[in-house]
N, CA, C and O atoms as a GROMACS GRO file, in nm:
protein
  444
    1UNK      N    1  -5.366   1.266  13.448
    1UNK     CA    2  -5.229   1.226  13.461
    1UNK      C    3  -5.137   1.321  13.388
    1UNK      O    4  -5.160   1.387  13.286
    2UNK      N    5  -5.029   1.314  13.459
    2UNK     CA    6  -4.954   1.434  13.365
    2UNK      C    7  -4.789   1.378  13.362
    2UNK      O    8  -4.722   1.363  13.464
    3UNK      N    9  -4.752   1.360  13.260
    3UNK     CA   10  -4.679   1.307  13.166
    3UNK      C   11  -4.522   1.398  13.135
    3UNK      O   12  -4.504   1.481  13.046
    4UNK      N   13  -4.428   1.354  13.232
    4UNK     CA   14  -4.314   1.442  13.188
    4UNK      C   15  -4.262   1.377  13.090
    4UNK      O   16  -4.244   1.257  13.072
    5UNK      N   17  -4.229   1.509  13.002
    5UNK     CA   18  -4.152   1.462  12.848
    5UNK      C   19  -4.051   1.529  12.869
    5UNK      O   20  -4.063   1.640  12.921
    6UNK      N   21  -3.929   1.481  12.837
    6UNK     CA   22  -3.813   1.567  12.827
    6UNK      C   23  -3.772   1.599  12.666
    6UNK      O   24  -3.738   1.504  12.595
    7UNK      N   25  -3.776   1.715  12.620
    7UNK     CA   26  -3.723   1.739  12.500
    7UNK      C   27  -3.624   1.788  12.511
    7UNK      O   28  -3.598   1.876  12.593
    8UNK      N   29  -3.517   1.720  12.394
    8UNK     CA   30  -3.358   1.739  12.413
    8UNK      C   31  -3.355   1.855  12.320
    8UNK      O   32  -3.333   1.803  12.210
    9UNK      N   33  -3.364   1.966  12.307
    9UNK     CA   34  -3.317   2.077  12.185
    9UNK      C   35  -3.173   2.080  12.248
    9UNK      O   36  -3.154   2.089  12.369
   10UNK      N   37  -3.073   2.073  12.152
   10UNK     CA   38  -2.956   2.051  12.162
   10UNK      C   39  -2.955   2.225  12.009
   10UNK      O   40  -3.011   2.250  11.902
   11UNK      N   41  -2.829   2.306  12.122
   11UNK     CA   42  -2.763   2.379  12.056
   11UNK      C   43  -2.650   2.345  11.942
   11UNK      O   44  -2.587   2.239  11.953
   12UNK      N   45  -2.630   2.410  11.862
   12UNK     CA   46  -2.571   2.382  11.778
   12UNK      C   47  -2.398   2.469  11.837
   12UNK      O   48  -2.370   2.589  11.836
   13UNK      N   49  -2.313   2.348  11.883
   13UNK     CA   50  -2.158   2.384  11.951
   13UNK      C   51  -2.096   2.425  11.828
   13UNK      O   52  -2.112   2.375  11.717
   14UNK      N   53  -2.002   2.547  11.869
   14UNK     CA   54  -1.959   2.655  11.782
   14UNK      C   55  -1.783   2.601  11.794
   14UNK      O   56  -1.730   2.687  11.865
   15UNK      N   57  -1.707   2.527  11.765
   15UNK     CA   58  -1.572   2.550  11.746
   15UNK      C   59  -1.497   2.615  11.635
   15UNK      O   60  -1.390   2.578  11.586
   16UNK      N   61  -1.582   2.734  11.598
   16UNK     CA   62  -1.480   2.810  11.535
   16UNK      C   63  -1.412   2.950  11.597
   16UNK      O   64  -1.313   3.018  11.569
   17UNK      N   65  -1.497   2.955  11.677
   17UNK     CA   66  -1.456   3.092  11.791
   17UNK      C   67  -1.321   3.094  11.801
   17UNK      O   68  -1.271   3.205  11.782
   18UNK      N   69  -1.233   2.986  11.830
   18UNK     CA   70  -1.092   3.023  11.847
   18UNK      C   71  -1.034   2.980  12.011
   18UNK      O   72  -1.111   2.943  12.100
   19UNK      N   73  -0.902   2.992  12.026
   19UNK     CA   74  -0.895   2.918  12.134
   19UNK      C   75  -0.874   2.974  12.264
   19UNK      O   76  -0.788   3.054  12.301
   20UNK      N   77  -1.000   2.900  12.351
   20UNK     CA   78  -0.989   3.037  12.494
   20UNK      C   79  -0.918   2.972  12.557
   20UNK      O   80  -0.930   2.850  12.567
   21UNK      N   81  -0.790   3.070  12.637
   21UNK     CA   82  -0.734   2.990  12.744
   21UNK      C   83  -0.742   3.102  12.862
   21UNK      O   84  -0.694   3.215  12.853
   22UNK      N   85  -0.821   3.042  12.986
   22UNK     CA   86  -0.827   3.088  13.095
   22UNK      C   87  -0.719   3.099  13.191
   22UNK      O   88  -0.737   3.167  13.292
   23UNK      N   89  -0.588   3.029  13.168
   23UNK     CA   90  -0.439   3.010  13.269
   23UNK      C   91  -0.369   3.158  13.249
   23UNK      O   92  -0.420   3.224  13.159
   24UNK      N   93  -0.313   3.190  13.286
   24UNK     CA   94  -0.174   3.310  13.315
   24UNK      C   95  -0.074   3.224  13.234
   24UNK      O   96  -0.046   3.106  13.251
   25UNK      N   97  -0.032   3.305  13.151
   25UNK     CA   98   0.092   3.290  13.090
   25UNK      C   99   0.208   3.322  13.176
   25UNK      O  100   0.232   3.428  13.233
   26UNK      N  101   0.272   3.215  13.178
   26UNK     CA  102   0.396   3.235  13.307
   26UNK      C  103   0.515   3.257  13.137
   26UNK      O  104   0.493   3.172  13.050
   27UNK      N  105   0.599   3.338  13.112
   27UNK     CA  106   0.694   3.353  13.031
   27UNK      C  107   0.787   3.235  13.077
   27UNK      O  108   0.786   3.194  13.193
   28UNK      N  109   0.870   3.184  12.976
   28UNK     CA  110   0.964   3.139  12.989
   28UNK      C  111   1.112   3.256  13.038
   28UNK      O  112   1.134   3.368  12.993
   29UNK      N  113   1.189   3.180  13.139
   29UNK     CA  114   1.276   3.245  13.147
   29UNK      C  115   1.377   3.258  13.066
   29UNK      O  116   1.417   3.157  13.008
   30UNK      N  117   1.451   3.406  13.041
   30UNK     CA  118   1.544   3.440  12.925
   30UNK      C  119   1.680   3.383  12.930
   30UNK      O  120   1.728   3.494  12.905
   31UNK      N  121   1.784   3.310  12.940
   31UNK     CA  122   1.900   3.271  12.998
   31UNK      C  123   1.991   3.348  12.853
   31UNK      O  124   1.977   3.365  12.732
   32UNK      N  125   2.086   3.375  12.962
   32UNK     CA  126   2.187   3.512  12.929
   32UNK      C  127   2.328   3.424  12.809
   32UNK      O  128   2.393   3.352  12.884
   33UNK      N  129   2.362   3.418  12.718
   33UNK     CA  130   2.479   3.434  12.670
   33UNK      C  131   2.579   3.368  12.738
   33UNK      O  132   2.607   3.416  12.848
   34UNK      N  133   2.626   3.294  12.710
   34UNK     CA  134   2.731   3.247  12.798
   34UNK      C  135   2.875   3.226  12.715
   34UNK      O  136   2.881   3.143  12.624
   35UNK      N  137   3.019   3.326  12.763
   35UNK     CA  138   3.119   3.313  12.687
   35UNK      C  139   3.175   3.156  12.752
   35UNK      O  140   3.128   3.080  12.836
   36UNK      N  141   3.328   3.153  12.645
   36UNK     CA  142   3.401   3.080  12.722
   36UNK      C  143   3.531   3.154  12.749
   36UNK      O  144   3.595   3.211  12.661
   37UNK      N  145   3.570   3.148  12.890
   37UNK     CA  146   3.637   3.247  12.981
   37UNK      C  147   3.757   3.134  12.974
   37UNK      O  148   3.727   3.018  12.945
   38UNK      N  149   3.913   3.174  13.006
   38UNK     CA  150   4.001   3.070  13.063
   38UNK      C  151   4.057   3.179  13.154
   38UNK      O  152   4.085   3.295  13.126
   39UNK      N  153   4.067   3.110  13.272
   39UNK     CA  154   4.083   3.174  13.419
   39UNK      C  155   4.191   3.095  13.479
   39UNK      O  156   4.185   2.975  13.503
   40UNK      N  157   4.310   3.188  13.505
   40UNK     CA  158   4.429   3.194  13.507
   40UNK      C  159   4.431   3.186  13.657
   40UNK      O  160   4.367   3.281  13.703
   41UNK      N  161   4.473   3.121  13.737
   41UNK     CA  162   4.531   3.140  13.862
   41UNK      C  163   4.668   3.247  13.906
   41UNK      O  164   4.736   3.328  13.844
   42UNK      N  165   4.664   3.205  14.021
   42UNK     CA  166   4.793   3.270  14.032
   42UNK      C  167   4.936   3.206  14.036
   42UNK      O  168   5.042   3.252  13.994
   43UNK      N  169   4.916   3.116  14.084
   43UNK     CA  170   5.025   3.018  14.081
   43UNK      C  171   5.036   2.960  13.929
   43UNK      O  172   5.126   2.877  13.916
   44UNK      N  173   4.968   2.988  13.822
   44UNK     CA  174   5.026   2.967  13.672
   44UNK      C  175   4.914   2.853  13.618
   44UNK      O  176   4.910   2.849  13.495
   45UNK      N  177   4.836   2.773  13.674
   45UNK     CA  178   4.769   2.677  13.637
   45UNK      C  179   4.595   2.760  13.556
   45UNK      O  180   4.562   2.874  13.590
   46UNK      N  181   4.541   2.709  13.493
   46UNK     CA  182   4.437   2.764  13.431
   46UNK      C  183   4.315   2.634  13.366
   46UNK      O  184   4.315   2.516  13.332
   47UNK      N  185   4.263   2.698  13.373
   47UNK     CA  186   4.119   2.629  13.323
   47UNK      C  187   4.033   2.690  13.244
   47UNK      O  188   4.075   2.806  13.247
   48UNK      N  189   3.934   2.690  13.170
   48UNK     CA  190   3.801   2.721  13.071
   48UNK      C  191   3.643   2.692  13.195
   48UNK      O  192   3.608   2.601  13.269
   49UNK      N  193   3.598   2.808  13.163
   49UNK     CA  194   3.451   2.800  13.177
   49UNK      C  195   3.358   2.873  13.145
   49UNK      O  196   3.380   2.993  13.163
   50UNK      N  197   3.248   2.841  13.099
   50UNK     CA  198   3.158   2.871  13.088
   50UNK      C  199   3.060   3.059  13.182
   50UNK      O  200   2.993   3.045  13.285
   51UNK      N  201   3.074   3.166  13.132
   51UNK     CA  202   3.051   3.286  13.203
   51UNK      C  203   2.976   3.378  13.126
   51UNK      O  204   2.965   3.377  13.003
   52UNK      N  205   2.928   3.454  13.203
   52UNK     CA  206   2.837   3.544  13.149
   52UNK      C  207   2.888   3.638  13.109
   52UNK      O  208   2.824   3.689  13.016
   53UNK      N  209   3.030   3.718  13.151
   53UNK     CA  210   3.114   3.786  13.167
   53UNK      C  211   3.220   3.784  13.015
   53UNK      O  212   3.294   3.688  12.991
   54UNK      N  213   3.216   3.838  12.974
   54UNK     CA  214   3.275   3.891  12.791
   54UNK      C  215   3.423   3.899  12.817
   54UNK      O  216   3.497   3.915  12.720
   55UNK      N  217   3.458   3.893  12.901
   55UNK     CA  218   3.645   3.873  12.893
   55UNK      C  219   3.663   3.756  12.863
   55UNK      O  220   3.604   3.667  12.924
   56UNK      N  221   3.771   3.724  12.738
   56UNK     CA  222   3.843   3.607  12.684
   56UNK      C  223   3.946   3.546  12.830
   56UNK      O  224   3.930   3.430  12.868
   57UNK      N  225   4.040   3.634  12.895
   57UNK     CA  226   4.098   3.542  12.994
   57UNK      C  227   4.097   3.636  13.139
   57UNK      O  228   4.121   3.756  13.126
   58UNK      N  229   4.079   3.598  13.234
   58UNK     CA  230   4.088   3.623  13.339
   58UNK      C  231   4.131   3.602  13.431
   58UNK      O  232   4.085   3.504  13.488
   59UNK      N  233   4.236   3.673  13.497
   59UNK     CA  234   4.357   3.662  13.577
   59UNK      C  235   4.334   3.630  13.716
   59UNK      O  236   4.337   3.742  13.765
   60UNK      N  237   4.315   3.557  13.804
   60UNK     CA  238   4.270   3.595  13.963
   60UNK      C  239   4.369   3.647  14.047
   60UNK      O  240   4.461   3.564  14.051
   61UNK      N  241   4.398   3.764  14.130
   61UNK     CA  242   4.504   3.811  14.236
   61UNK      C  243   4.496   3.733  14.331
   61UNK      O  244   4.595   3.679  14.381
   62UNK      N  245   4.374   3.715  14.370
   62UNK     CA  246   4.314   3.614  14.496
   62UNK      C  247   4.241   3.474  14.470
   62UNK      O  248   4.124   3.476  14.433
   63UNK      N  249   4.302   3.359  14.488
   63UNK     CA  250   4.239   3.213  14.453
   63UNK      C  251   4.277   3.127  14.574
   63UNK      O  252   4.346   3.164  14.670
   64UNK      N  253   4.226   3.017  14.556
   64UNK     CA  254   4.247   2.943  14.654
   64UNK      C  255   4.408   2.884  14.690
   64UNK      O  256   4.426   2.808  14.786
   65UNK      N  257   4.503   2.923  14.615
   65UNK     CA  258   4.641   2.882  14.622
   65UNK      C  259   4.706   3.010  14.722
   65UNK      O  260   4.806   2.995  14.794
   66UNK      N  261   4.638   3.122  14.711
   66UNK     CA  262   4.697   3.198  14.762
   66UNK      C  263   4.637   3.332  14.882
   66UNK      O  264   4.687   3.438  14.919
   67UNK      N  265   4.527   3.270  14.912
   67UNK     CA  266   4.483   3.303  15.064
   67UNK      C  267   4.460   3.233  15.216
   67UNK      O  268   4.410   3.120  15.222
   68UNK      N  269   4.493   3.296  15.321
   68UNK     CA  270   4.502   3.200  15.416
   68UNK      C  271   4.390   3.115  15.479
   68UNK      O  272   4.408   3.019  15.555
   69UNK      N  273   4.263   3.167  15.434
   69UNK     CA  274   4.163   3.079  15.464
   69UNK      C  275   4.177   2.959  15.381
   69UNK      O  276   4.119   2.864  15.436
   70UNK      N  277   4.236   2.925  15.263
   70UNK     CA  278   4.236   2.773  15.243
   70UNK      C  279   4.354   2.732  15.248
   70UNK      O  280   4.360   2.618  15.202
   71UNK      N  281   4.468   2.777  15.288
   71UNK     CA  282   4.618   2.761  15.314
   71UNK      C  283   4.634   2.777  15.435
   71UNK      O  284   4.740   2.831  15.467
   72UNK      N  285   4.558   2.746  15.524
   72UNK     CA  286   4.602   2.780  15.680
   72UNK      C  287   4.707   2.797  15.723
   72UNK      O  288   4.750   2.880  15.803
   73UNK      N  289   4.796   2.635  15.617
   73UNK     CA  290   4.948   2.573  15.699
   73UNK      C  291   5.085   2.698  15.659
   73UNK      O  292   5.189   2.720  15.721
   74UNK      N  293   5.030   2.761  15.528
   74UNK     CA  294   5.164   2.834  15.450
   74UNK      C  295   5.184   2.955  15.531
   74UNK      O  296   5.104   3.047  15.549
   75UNK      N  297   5.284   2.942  15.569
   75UNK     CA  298   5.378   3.053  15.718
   75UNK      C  299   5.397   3.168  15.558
   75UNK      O  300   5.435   3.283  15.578
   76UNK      N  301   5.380   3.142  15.474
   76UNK     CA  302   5.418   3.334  15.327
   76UNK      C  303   5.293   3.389  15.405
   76UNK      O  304   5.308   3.476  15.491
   77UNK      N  305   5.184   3.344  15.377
   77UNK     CA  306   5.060   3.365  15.398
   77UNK      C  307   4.981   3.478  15.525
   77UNK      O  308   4.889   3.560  15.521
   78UNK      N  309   5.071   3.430  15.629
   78UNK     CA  310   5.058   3.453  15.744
   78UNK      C  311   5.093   3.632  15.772
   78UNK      O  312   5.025   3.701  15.849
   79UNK      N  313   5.175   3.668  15.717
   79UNK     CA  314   5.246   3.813  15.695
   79UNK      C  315   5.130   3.933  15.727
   79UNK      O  316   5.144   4.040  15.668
   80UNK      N  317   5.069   3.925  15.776
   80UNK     CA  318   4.998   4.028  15.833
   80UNK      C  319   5.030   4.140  15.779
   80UNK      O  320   4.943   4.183  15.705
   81UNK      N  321   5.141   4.216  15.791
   81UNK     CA  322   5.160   4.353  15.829
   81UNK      C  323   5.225   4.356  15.688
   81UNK      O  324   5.302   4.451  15.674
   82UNK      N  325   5.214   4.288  15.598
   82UNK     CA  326   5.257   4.321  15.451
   82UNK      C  327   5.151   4.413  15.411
   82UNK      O  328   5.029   4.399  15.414
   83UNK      N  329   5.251   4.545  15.360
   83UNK     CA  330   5.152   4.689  15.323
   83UNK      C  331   5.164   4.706  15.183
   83UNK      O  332   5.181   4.826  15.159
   84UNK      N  333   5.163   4.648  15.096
   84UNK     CA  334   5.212   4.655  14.926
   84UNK      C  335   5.196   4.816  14.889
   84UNK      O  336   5.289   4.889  14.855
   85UNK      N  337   5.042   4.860  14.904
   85UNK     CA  338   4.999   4.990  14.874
   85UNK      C  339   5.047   5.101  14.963
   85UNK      O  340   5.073   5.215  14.925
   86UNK      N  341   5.057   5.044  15.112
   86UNK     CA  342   5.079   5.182  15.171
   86UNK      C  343   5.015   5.228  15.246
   86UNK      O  344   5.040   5.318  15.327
   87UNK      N  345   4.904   5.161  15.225
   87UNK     CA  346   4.764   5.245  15.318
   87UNK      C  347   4.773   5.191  15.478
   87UNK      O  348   4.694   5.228  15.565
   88UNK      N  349   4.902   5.081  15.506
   88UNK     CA  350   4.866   5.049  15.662
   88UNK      C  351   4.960   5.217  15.694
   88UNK      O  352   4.944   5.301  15.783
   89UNK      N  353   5.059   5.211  15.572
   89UNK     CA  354   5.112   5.307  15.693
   89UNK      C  355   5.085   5.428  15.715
   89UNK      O  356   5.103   5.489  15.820
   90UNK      N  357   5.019   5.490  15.561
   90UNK     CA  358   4.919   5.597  15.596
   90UNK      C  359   4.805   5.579  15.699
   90UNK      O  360   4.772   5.688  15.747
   91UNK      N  361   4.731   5.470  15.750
   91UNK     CA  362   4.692   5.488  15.855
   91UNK      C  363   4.720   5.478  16.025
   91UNK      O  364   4.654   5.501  16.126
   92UNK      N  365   4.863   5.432  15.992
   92UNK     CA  366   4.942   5.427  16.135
   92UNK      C  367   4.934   5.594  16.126
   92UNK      O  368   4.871   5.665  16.205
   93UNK      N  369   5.015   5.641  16.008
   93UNK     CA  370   5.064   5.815  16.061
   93UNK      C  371   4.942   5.887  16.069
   93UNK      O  372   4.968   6.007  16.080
   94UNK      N  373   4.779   5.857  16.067
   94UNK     CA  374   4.702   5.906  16.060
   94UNK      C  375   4.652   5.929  16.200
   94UNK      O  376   4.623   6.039  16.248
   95UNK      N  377   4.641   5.773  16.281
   95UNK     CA  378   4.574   5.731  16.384
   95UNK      C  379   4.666   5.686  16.476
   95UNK      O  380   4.618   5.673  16.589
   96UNK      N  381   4.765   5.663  16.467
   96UNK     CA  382   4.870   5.586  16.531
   96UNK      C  383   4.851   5.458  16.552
   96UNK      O  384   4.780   5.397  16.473
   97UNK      N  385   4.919   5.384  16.677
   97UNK     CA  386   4.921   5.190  16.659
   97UNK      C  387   4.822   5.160  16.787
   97UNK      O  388   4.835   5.063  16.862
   98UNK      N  389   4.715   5.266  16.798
   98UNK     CA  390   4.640   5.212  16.917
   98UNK      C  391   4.534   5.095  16.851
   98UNK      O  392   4.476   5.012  16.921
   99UNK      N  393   4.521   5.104  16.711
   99UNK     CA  394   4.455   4.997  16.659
   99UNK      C  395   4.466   4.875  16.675
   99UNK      O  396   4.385   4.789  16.711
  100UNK      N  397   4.629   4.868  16.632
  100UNK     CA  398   4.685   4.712  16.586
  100UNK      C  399   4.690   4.608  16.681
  100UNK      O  400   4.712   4.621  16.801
  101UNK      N  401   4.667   4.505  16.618
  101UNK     CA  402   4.633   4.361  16.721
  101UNK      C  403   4.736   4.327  16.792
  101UNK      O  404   4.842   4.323  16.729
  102UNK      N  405   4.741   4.292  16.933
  102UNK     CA  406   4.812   4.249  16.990
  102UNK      C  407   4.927   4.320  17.056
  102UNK      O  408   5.021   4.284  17.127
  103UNK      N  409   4.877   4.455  16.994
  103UNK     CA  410   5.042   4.595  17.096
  103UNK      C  411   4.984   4.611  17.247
  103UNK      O  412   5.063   4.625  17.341
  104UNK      N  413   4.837   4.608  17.268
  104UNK     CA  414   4.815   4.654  17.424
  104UNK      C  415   4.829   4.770  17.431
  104UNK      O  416   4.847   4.803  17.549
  105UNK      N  417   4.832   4.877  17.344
  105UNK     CA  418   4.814   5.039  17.371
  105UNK      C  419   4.669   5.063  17.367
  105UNK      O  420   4.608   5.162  17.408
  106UNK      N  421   4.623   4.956  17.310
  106UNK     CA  422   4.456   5.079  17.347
  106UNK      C  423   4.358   5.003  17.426
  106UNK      O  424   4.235   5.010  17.424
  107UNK      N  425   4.467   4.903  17.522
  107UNK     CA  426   4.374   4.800  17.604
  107UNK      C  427   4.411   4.860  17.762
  107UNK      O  428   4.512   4.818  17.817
  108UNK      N  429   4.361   4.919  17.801
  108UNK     CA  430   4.325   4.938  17.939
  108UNK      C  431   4.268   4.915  18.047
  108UNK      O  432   4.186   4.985  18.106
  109UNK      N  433   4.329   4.772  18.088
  109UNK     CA  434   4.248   4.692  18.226
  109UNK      C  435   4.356   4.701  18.309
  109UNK      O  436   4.417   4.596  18.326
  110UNK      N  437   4.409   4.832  18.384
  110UNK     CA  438   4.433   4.799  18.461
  110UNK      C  439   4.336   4.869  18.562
  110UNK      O  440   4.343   4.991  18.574
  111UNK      N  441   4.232   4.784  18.649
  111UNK     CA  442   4.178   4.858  18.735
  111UNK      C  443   4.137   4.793  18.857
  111UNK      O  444   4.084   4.858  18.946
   0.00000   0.00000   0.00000
């Protein structure tokens, strides 16, 4: 007859080795500085916020008081052919008005 014995020899477990970690260190992300900005409209009204951007106040030329995509109704707005700088009319004397919307000089159906 033959007689299974199981003998337990048990190793002696080592926790001084130190600590293994098998995962990827994902970094935490760095988040940037944030001033506090007060941002001036154009029409005179202003507010504070929170920006990444190091200017104390900031002026806007262009806001929502004063372009026609959110002012549809304001007929100031509408002024198209307002040239402040100059450059429409340096490019009229450049190219002439076959560009401009709605003259019919550079539309040619009659055929």
């Amino acid at each position: 007859r033959t007689t299974l014995s199981s003998t337990s020899t048990s190793s002696p477990t080592r926790f001084s080795l130190g600590q293994v970690r098998h995962a990827t260190f994902i970094p935490r992300p760095r988040r940037p500085y944030t001033f506090t900005q007060l941002v001036t409209l154009s029409d005179g009204s202003a507010y504070t916020m929170r920006t990444t951007s190091p200017l104390p106040i900031y002026r806007a030329t262009k806001d929502t008081r004063n372009t026609l995509l959110w002012q549809p109704s304001e007929k100031s707005l509408k002024n198209v052919e307002l040239d402040e700088a100059g450059k429409l009319a340096a490019f009229r004397e450049r190219f002439g008005r076959a560009y401009d919307s709605g003259t019919g000089e550079g539309d040619e159906a009659d055929a």
